[in-house]
N, C-alpha and C positions, 0 to 999 in steps of 0.2 A: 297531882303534883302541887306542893302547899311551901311556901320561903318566903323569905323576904330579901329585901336589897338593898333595906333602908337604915343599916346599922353599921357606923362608923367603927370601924377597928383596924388593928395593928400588921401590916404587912409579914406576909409569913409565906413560907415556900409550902407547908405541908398542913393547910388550916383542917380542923378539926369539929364538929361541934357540938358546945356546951350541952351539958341537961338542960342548963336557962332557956338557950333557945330553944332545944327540941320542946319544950314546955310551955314556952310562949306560943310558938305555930301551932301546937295543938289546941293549946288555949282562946286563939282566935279566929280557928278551923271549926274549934268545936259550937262559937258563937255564930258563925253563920249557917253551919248545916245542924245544928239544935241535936247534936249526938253526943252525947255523955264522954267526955275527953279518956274516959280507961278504956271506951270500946276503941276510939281511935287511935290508942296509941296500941292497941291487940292487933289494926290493919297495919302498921306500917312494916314496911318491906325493904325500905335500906332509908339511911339519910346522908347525907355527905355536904361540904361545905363551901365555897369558893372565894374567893374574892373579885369583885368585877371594877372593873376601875372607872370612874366617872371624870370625865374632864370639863374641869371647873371654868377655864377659860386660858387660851393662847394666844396674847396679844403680838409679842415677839420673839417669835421660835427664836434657836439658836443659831447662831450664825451661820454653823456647817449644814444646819438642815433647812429644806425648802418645805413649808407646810401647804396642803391643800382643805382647806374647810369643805365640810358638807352646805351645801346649801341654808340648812335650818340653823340660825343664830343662835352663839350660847354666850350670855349673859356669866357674870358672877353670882353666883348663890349662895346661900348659909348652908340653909338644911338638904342633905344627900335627896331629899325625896323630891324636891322642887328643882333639884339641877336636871335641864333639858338632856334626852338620850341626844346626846348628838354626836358626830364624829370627826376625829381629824385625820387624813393621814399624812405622816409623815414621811420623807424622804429624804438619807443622811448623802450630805453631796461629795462624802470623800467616799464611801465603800457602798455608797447604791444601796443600801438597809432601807426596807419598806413596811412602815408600823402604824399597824391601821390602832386608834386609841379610842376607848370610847364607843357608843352605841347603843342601843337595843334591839330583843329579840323581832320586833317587828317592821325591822328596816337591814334585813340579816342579806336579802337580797340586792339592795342598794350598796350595802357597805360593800360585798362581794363586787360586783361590779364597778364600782367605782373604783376597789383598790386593783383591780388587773387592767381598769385603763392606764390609771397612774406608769403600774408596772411596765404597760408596752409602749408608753410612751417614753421615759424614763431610759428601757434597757431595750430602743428599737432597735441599734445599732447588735445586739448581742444575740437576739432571739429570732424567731420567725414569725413572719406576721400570720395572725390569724387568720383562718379561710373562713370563719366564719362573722358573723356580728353573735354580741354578746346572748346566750340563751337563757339566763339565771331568771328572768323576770318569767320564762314560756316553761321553765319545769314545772310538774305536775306534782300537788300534793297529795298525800292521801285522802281517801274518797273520791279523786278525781277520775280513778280506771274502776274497770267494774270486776268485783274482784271475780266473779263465775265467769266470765270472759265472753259472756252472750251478747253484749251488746260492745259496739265497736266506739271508739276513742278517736277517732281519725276527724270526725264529726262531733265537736263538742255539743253544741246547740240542740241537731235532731236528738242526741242518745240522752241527754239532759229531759229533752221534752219526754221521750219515750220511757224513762225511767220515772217521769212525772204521772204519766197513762198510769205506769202499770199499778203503782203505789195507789192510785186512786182507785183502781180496778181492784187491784188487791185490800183497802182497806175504805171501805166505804164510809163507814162513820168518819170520818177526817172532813175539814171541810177545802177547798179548795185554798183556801188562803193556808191552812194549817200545811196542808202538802209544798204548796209550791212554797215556804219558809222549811221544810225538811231537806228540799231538794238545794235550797240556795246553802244553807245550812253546811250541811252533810253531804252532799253528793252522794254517790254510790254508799257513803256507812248510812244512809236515811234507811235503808233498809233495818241498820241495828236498833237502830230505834225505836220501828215499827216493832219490832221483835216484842220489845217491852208490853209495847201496845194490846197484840195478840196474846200474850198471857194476861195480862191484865189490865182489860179495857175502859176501868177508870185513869189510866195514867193518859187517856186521848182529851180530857178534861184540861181548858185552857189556865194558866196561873190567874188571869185576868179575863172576868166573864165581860163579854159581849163590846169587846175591842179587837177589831181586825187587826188594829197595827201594831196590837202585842201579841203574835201567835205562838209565843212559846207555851208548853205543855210541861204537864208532871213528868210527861217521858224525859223529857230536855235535862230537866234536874236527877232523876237516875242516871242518864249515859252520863251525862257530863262528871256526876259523884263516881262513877265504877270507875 
């Protein structure tokens, strides 16, 4: 997955995109992984376009609506690339409208959470309260279950550790520090990894010889490229 976010254009219900762009992503896809831009444009498999809205800064909402900030300040900025992901949500105080604005993918659980506080505080009176406390931060992402179902979930830590045995067990040339970065890594996909490895076992060669605290691998750069 190769885009960008950082190009300022025109509001539109049905955005579309250019050859420029398809052209420039490949053009800056193809300087980082050193692959000839007509083989990459033979892999791609769809492209599609969005617009994502960055908020610049809300000093004084408008009078019908009550605004809640995210924690993380957002300053005025120039350039799209330097404005802080941050978020608002808003709350309209004649029809109870609840519009989370702003964000990024790496706070998707936060924003979630913060905006169904808002909601049930907001519309206590209307709803039922929750039986439970919020779950969004305790869902599990991929690699987190093991997908052959042998090893049990219930117990994050031991199946973690046990999942670290066997990889070690199973792939001896690894060195302890390279495993336990697969595992923290990857969870349960450490095993696709490994995959790489066992056909070809020069991809267990570090990026960075003889630094522990860089334990990424040639495999790292294939899964991560596929």
């Amino acid at each position: 997955l190769a885009g960008t976010t950082d190009a300022v254009c025109n509001l539109s219900y049905n955005p579309v995109p250019s050859k420029e762009e398809v052209d420039w992503v490949i053009k800056e896809l193809s300087a980082y992984l050193k692959i000839e831009e007509s083989r990459l444009k033979g892999d791609i498999q769809s492209v599609w376009k969005g617009i994502r809205p960055l908020i610049r800064h809300i000093s004084k909402p408008q009078e019908a609506s009550t605004a809640h900030e995210s924690s993380t300040s957002q300053k005025d900025q120039v350039s799209t690339s330097t404005i802080v992901r941050s978020h608002y949500i808003l709350v309209d105080d004649e029809s109870g409208l609840i519009s989370i604005l702003g964000g990024k993918w790496t706070t998707y659980r936060r924003m979630a959470e913060e905006t169904i506080d808002v909601l049930l505080k907001t519309h206590r009176d209307k709803i039922l309260p929750p039986k439970t406390a919020c779950r969004t931060k305790c869902l599990l992402l991929q690699g987190a279950v093991d997908p052959t179902g042998s090893l049990p979930t219930k117990e994050s830590i031991p199946t973690v550790g046990l999942l670290q045995y066997q990889l070690q067990r199973d792939y001896p040339e690894l060195s302890f520090t390279q495993i336990r970065h697969l595992v923290e890594s990857y969870g349960f996909l450490a095993r696709d990894v490994c995959s790489y490895i066992r056909a070809f076992p020069e991809l267990s060669k570090p990026l960075v010889e003889n630094d522990d605290s860089l334990p990424w691998m040639k495999a790292d750069v294939i899964y991560g490229v596929r």
